[in-house]
ROFI-423410 format. One line per 5 residues: number of its first residue (from 1); for each residue y, z, x of C-alpha. Coordinates in Angstrom, 2 decimals, decimal comma. Layout:
! ROFI-423410
NUM) Y:Z:X ~ ... .
END
This chain:
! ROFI-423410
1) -33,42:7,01:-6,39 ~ -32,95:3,12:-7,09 ~ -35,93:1,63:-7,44 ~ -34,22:-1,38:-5,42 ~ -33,54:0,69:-2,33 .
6) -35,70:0,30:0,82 ~ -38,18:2,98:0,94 ~ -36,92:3,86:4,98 ~ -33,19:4,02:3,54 ~ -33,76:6,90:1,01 .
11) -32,89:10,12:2,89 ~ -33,80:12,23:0,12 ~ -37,88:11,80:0,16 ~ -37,19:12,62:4,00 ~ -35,07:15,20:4,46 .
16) -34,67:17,17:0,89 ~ -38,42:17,11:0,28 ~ -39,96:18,09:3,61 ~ -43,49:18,19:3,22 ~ -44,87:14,86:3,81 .
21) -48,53:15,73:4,12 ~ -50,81:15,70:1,51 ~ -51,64:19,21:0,02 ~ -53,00:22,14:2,49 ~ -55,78:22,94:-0,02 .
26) -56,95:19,52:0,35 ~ -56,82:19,42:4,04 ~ -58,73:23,08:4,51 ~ -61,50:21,20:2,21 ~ -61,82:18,00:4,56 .
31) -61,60:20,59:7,42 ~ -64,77:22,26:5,81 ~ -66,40:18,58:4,87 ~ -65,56:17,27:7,98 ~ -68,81:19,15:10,28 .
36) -71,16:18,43:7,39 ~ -70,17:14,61:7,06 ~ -70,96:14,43:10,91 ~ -73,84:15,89:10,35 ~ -75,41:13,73:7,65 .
41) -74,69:10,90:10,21 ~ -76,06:12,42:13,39 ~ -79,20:13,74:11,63 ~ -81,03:10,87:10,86 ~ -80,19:9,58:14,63 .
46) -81,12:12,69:16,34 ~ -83,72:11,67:18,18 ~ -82,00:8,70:19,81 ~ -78,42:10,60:20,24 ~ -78,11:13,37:23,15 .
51) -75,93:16,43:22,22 ~ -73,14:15,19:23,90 ~ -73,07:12,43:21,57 ~ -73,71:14,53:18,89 ~ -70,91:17,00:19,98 .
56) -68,34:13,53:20,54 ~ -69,51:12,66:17,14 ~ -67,90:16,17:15,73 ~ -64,96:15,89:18,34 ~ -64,36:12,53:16,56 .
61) -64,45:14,12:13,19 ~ -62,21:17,15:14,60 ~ -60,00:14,52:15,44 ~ -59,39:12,63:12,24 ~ -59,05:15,87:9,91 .
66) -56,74:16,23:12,60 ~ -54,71:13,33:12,73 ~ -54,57:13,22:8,83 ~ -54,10:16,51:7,42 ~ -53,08:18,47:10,59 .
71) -53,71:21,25:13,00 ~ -54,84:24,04:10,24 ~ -57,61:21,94:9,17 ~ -58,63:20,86:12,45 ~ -59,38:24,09:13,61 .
76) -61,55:25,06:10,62 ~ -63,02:21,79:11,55 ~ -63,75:22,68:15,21 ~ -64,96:26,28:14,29 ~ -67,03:25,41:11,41 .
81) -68,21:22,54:13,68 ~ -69,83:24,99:16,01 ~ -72,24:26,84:13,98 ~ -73,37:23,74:12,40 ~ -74,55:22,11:15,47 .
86) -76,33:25,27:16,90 ~ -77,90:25,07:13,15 ~ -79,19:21,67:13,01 ~ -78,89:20,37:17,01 ~ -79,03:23,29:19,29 .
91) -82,79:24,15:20,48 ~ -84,29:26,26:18,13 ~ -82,93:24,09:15,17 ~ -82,50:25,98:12,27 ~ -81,08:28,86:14,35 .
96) -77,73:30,01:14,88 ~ -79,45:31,05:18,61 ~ -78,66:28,29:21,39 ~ -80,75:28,63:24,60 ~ -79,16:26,10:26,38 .
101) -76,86:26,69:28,55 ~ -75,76:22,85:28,59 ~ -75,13:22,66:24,77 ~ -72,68:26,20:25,00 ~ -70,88:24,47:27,87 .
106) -70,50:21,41:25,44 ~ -69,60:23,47:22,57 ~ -66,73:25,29:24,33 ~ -65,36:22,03:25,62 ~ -65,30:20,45:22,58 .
111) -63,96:23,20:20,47 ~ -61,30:23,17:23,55 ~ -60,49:19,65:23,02 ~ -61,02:19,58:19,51 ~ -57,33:22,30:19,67 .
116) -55,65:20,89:22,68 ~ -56,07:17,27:21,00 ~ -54,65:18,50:17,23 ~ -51,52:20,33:19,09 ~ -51,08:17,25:20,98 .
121) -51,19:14,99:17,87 ~ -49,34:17,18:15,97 ~ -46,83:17,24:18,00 ~ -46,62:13,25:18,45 ~ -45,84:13,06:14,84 .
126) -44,04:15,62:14,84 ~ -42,02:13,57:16,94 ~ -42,67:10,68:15,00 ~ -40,90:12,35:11,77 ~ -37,66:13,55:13,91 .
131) -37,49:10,43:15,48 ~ -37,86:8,58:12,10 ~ -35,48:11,06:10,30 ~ -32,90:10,29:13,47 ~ -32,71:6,53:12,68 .
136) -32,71:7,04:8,89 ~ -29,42:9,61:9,49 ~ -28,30:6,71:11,58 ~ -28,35:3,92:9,39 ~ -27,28:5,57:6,40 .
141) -23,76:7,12:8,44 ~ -23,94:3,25:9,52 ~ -24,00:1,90:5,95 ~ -21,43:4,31:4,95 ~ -18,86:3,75:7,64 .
146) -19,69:-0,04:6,77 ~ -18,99:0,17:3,37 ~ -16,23:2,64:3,92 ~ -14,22:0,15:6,53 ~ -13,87:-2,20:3,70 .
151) -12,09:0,17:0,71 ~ -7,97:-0,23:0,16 ~ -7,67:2,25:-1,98 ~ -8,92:5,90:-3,23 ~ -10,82:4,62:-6,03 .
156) -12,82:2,21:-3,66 ~ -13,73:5,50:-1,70 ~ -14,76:7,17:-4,56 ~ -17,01:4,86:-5,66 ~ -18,56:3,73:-2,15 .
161) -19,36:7,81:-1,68 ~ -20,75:8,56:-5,09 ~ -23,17:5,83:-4,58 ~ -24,66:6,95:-1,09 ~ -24,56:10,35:-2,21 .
166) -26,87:9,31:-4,92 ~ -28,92:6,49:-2,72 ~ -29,21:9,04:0,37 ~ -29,35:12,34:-1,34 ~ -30,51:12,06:-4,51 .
171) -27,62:13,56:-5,96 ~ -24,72:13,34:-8,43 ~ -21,12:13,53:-7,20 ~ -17,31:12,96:-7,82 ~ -14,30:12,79:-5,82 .
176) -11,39:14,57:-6,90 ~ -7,73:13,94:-5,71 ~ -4,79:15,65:-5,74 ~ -1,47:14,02:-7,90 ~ 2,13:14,74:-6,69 .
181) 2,21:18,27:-7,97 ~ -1,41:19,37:-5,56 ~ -3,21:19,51:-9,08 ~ -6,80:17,79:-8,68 ~ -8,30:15,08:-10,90 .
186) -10,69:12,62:-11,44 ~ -10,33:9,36:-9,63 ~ -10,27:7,37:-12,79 ~ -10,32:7,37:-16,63 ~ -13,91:5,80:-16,48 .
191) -16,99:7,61:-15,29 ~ -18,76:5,72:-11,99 ~ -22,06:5,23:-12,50 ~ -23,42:7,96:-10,33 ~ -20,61:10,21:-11,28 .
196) -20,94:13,70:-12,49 ~ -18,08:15,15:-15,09 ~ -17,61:18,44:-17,01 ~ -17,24:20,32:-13,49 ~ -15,14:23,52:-12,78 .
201) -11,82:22,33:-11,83 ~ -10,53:25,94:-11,51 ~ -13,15:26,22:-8,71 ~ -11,97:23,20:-7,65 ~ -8,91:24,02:-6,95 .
206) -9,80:26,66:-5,38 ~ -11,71:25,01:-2,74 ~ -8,59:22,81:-1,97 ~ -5,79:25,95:-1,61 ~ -8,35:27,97:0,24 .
211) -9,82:25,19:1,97 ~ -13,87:27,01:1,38 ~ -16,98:25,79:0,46 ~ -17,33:27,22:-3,29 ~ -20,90:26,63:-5,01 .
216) -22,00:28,10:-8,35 ~ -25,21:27,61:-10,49 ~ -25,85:27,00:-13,61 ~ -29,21:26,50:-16,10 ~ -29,51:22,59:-14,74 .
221) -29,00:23,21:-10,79 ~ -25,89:23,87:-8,47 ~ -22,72:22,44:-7,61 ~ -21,00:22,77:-4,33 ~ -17,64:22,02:-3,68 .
226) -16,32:20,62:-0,62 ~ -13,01:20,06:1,08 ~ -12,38:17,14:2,49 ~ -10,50:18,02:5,66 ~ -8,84:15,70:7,75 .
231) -6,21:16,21:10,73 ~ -3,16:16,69:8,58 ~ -3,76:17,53:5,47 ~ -6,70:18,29:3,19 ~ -7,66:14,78:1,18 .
236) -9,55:15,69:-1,66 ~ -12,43:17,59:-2,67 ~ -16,35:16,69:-3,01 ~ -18,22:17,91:-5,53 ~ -22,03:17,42:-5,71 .
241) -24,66:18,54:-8,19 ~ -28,06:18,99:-7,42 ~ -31,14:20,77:-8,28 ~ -32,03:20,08:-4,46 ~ -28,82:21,87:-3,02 .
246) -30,02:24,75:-1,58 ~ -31,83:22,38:0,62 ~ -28,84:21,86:2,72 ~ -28,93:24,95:4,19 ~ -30,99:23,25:6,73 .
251) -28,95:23,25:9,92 ~ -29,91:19,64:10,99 ~ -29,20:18,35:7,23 ~ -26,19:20,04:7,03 ~ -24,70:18,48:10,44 .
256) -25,25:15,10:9,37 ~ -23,71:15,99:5,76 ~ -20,84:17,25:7,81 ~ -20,34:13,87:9,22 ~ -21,06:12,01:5,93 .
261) -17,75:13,96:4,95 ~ -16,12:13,42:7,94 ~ -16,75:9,76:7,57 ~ -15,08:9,78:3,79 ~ -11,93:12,39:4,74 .
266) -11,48:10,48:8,17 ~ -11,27:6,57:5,64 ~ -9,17:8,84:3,09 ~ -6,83:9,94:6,00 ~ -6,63:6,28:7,17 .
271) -5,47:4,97:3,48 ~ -2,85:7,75:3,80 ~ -1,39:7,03:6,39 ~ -1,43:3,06:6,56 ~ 0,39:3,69:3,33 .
276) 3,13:5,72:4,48 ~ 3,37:3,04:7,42 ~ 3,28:0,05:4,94 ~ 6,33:2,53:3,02 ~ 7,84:2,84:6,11 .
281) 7,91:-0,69:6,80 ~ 8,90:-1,91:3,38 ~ 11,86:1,28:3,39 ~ 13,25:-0,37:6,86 ~ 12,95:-4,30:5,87 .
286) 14,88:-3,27:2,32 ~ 17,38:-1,84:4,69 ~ 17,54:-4,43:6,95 ~ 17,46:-7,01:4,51 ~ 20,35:-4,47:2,34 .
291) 22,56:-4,58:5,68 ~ 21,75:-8,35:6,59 ~ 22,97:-9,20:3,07 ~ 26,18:-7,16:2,78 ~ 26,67:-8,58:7,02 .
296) 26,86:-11,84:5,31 ~ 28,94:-11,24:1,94 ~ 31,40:-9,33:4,27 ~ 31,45:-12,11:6,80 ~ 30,83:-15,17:4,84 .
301) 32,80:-14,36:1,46 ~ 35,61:-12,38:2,83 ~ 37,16:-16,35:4,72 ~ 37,16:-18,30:1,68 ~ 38,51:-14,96:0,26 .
306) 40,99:-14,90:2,22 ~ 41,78:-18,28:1,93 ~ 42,32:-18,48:-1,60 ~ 44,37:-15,42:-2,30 ~ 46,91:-16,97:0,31 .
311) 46,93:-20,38:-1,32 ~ 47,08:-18,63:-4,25 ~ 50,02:-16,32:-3,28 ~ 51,88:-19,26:-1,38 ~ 51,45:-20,97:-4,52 .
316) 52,86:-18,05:-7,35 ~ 55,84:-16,67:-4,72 ~ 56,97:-20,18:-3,24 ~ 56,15:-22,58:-5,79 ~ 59,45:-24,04:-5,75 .
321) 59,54:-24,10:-2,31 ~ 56,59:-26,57:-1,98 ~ 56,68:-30,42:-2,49 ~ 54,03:-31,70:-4,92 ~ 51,47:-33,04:-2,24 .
326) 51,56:-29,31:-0,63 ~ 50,67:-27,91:-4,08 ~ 48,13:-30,12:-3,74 ~ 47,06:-29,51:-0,53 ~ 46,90:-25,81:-1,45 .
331) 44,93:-26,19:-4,94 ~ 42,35:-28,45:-2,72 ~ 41,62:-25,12:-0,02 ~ 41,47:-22,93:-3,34 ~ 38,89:-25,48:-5,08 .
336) 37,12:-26,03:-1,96 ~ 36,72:-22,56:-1,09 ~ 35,87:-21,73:-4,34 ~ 32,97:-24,06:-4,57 ~ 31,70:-22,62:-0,99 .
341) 31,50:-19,08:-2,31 ~ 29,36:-20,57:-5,30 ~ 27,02:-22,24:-2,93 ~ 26,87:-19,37:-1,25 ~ 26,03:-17,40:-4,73 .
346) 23,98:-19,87:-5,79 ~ 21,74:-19,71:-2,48 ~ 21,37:-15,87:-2,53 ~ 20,56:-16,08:-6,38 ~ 17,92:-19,13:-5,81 .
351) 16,17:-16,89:-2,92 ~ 15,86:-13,71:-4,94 ~ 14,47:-15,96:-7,39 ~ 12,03:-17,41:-5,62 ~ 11,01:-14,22:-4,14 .
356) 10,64:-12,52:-7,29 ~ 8,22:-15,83:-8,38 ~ 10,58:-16,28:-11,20 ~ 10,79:-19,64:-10,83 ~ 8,95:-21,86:-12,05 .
361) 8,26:-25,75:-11,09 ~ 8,86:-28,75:-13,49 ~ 6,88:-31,25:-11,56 ~ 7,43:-35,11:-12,58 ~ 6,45:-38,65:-10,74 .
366) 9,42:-39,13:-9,02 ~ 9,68:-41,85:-5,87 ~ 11,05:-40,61:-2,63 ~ 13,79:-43,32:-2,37 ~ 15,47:-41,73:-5,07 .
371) 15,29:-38,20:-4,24 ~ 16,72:-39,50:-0,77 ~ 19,43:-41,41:-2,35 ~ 20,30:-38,42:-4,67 ~ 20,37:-35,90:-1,32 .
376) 22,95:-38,38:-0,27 ~ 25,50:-39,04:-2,88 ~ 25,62:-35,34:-3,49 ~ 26,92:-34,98:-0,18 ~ 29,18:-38,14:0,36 .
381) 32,08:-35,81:0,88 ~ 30,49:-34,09:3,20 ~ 29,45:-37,06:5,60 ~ 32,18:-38,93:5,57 ~ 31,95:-41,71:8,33 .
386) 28,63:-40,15:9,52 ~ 25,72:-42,46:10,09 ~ 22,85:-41,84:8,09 ~ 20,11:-43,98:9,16 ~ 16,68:-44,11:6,82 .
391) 13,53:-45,17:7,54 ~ 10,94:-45,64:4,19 ~ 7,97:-47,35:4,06 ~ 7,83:-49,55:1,53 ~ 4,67:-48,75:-1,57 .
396) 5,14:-44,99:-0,38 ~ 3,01:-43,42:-3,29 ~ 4,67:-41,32:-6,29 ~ 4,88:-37,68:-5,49 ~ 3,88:-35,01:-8,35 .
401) 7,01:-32,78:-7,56 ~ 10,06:-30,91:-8,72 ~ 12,71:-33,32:-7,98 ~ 15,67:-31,10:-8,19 ~ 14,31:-28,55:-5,96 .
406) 12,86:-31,03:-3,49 ~ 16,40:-32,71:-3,67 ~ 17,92:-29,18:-2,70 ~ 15,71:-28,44:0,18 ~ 16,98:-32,49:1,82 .
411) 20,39:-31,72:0,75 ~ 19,89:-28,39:2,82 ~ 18,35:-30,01:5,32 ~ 21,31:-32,89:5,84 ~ 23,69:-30,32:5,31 .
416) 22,62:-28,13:8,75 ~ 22,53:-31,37:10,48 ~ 26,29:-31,46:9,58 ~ 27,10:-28,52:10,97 ~ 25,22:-27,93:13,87 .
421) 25,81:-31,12:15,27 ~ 28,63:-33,16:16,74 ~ 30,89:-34,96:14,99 ~ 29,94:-38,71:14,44 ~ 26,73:-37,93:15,20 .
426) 23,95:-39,78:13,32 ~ 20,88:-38,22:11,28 ~ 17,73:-39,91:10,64 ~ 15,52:-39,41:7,45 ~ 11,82:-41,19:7,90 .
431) 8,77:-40,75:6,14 ~ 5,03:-42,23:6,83 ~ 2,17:-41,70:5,09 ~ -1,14:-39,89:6,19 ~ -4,53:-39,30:5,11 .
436) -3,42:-37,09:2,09 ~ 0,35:-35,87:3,04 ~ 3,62:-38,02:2,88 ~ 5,30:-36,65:6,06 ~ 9,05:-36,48:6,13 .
441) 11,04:-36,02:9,09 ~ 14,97:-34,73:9,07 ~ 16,75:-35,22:12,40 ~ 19,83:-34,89:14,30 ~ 21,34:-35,71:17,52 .
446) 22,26:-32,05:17,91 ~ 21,60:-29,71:20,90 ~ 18,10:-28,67:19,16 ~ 16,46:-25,02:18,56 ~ 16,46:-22,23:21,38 .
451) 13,07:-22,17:22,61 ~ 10,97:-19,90:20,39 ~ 13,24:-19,48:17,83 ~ 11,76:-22,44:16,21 ~ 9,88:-20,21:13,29 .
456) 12,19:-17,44:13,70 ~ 15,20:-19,80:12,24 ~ 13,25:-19,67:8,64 ~ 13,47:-15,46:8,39 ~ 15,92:-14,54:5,66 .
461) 19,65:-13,70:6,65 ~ 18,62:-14,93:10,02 ~ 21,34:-17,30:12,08 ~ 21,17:-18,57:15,42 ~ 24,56:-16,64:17,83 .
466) 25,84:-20,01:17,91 ~ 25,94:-20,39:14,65 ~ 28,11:-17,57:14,08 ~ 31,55:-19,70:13,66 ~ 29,69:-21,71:10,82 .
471) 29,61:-20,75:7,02 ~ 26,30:-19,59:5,32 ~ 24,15:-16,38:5,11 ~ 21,31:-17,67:6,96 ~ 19,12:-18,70:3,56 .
476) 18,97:-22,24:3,31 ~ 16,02:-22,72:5,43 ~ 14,07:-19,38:3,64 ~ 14,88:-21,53:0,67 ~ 13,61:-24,64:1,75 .
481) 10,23:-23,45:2,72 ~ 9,80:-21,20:-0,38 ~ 9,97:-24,85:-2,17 ~ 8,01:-26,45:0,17 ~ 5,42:-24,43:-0,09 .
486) 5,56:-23,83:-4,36 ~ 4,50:-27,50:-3,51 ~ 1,78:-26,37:-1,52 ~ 2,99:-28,10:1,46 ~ 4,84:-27,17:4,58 .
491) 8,08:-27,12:6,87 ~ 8,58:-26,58:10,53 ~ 11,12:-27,49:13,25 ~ 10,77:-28,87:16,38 ~ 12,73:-30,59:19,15 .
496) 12,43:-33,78:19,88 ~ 12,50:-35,56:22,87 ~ 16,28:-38,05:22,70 ~ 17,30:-36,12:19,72 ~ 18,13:-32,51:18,56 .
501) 16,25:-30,26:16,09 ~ 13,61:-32,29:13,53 ~ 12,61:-30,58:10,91 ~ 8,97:-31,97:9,24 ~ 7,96:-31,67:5,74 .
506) 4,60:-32,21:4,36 ~ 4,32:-32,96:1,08 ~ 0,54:-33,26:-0,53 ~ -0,88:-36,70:-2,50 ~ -2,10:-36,77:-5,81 .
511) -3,40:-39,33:-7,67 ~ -0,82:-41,54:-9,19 ~ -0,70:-42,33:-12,85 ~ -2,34:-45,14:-14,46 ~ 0,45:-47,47:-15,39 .
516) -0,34:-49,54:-19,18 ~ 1,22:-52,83:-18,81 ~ 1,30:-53,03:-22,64 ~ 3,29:-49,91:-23,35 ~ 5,66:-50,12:-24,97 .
521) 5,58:-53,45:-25,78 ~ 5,34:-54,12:-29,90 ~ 1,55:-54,34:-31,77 .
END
């Protein structure tokens, strides 16, 4: 055992080793000593004590032989105790011979005590041990089940029951699992600390196909193998060495081992199948996700598509046909369309990007007026005679960010405001500061965000039905909050009351550079 373990936790000193008491011998000898030690105090008082103080005096000593070293010794204790008062106490003294009648009737009823008393007490702590060995079987399946609650994988199991094997039992253990093929093997390349190798995997084996207890002995104790059984399938197999096996043949002992395995196939059952679920799950979101994208190429691509190989054909069969601002007209819907199936590209690229953590941020002091401005030119076209109104604080702090992705995620931003809004319709772009985010705010005079759709409108390929006539694949705002948040910040929508949708960004503060007025400048 540990030598760290609390003495009422360690199962073993309980239940593998049950004899508690000191040794028998030397309980018959205090039986024996008991009468004489009672009588080297009585004597000297013996003419101030009555017999039936005498005789409590050896019911007293009855009762602690009794109380410490059990009922065996107490009744050499009351039997021995009889002669030796009718020796020394009972008229004639020095006589085996009692002639009064009192001290016989006081004899009997103490020797009749003296039993009734040590079967009584015995069976107190009797009760006392079960009761005790109850709670410790209790708190150890608690400890377990504890420990057990918390594992996420089979080598956390393996290692939580090796070590309460060991703590409760005294003994040395390993799990063994099955690969793909049913073979067993050890949990892992390194030994556990409580971990027992060189075993019989044949046997092994043969405790998992059959699904049967197997033991066998050998010159340094036995080892039993044990299947781990569980509703479905069979999870593993314990095996545990121990000189103190046999010991488990006990029937109590071996119903709480049975639920000490229970406890370990029942967590090993639960890993199982949560990972088949999590499977499951991750099978049917690749699908979904699969379908949502090819939804999207098929719906998205195939317009601009479309468009160009008729501008394209117009232009090759009828190019005599057309007047020079019609072949312009028609090389403008191939460029244009041709740059919308690259943003389109470009987005679906960027997102598997992000999601595979391949990118990586260049951060820079960069003001926000700029990156606004930037968000802006880049999509003058776009705009045309919208509004735009801004509203920036002036002193708004540097930000420690990635200006070209931060620029992409406004430029998204503006550009859904385009499309999901009316015509001539303004957009407003504020910012304020707090106590340690700048908070930006994108928003539109729009019909705003279904109710409750308001996080759903960030999922990947998702798109509201209204949306449906407008271009995209639905990743624009998956892409803006993967930046956002490589920023360690945050994006969500809202409505707001007298506009549409608002989306708010929160960007963190950190502590601006130190500007050196004389860099720069010559020595």
């Amino acid at each position: 055992m540990r030598n760290n373990e609390p003495a009422e936790h360690r199962l073993s000193e309980i239940m593998l080793n049950r004899s508690h008491r000191p040794n028998r011998l030397q309980g018959y000898l205090w039986g024996i000593a008991a009468p004489f030690i009672c009588t080297l105090i009585d004597w000297p008082l013996r003419h101030v004590l009555g017999p039936a103080s005498i005789l409590m005096t050896y019911l007293l000593g009855v009762f602690l032989v009794a109380s410490r070293y059990g009922r065996g010794a107490s009744i050499i204790a009351s039997f021995l105790s009889a002669p030796v008062f009718a020796f020394y106490f009972a008229q004639p003294i020095f006589s085996l011979a009692i002639s009064d009648l009192e001290n016989i009737v006081g004899l009997g009823v103490m020797m009749v005590v003296a039993n009734v008393t040590s079967n009584f007490l015995e069976r107190v702590q009797l009760q006392a041990e079960i009761s005790k060995q109850r709670e410790n079987r209790a708190n150890a399946l608690y400890r377990l089940s504890q420990a057990l609650s918390d594992a996420h994988n089979q080598q956390a199991v393996a290692k939580i029951a090796v070590d309460h094997i060991y703590d409760d039992f005294g003994a040395l253990s390993v799990l063994l699992f099955p690969d793909r093929e049913f073979r067993l093997k050890y949990p892992s390349d390194t030994p556990l600390e409580h971990s027992v190798r060189g075993i019989d995997l044949e046997i092994a084996q043969q405790t998992y196909r059959q699904r049967t207890i197997e033991r066998t002995e050998d010159s340094t104790g036995s080892i039993s193998y044990y299947p781990l059984e569980s509703s479905q399938s069979i999870q593993g197999v314990l095996a545990i060495k121990s000189p103190a096996a046999a010991n488990l043949k006990d029937p109590e002992l071996t119903a709480f081992f049975d639920t000490f395995l229970n406890l370990i196939s029942q967590t090993l059952e639960r890993l199982s199948l949560t990972e088949q679920a999590n499977n499951a799950n991750l099978q049917a979101e690749t699908e979904s996700l699969r379908n949502a994208l090819l939804s999207a190429i098929s719906h998205d691509l195939r317009t601009p598509l479309t468009r160009i190989i008729g501008a394209g054909t117009a232009l090759v069969e009828n190019n005599a046909d057309f007047s020079s601002e019609e072949k312009l007209d028609l090389n403008k819907v191939i460029l244009d369309e041709a740059q919308r199936m690259s943003e389109l590209t470009s987005k679906i690229l960027d997102m598997a990007r992000l999601t595979a953590g391949e990118i990586i941020l260049h951060p820079e002091w960069n003001a926000l007026e700029e990156i606004v401005g930037s968000a802006l030119n880049r999509l003058e076209r776009n705009l045309k005679t919208r509004p735009v109104r801004t509203l920036l604080p002036d002193h708004l702090p540097l930000l420690w960010i990635d200006a070209v992705l931060i620029e992409q995620v406004l430029a998204n931003l503006i550009e859904n405001a385009i499309k999901y809004t009316p015509e001539g319709s303004p957009i407003d772009i504020s910012a304020e500061l707090s106590a340690n985010n700048i908070i930006i705010t994108v928003s539109d005079y729009g019909f705003g965000i279904p109710q409750g759709m308001e996080e759903k409108i960030f999922d990947k390929f998702y798109r509201l039905e209204s949306e449906s006539h407008q271009g995209g694949v639905g990743l624009g705002l998956t892409l803006c909050r993967a930046i956002i948040e490589a920023h360690d910040g945050s994006i969500h929508a809202t409505n707001q009351s007298g506009k549409g949708a608002s989306f708010i960004i929160n960007l963190p503060i950190h502590d601006s550079p130190e500007l050196n007025c004389f860099e720069g400048m010559p020595s």
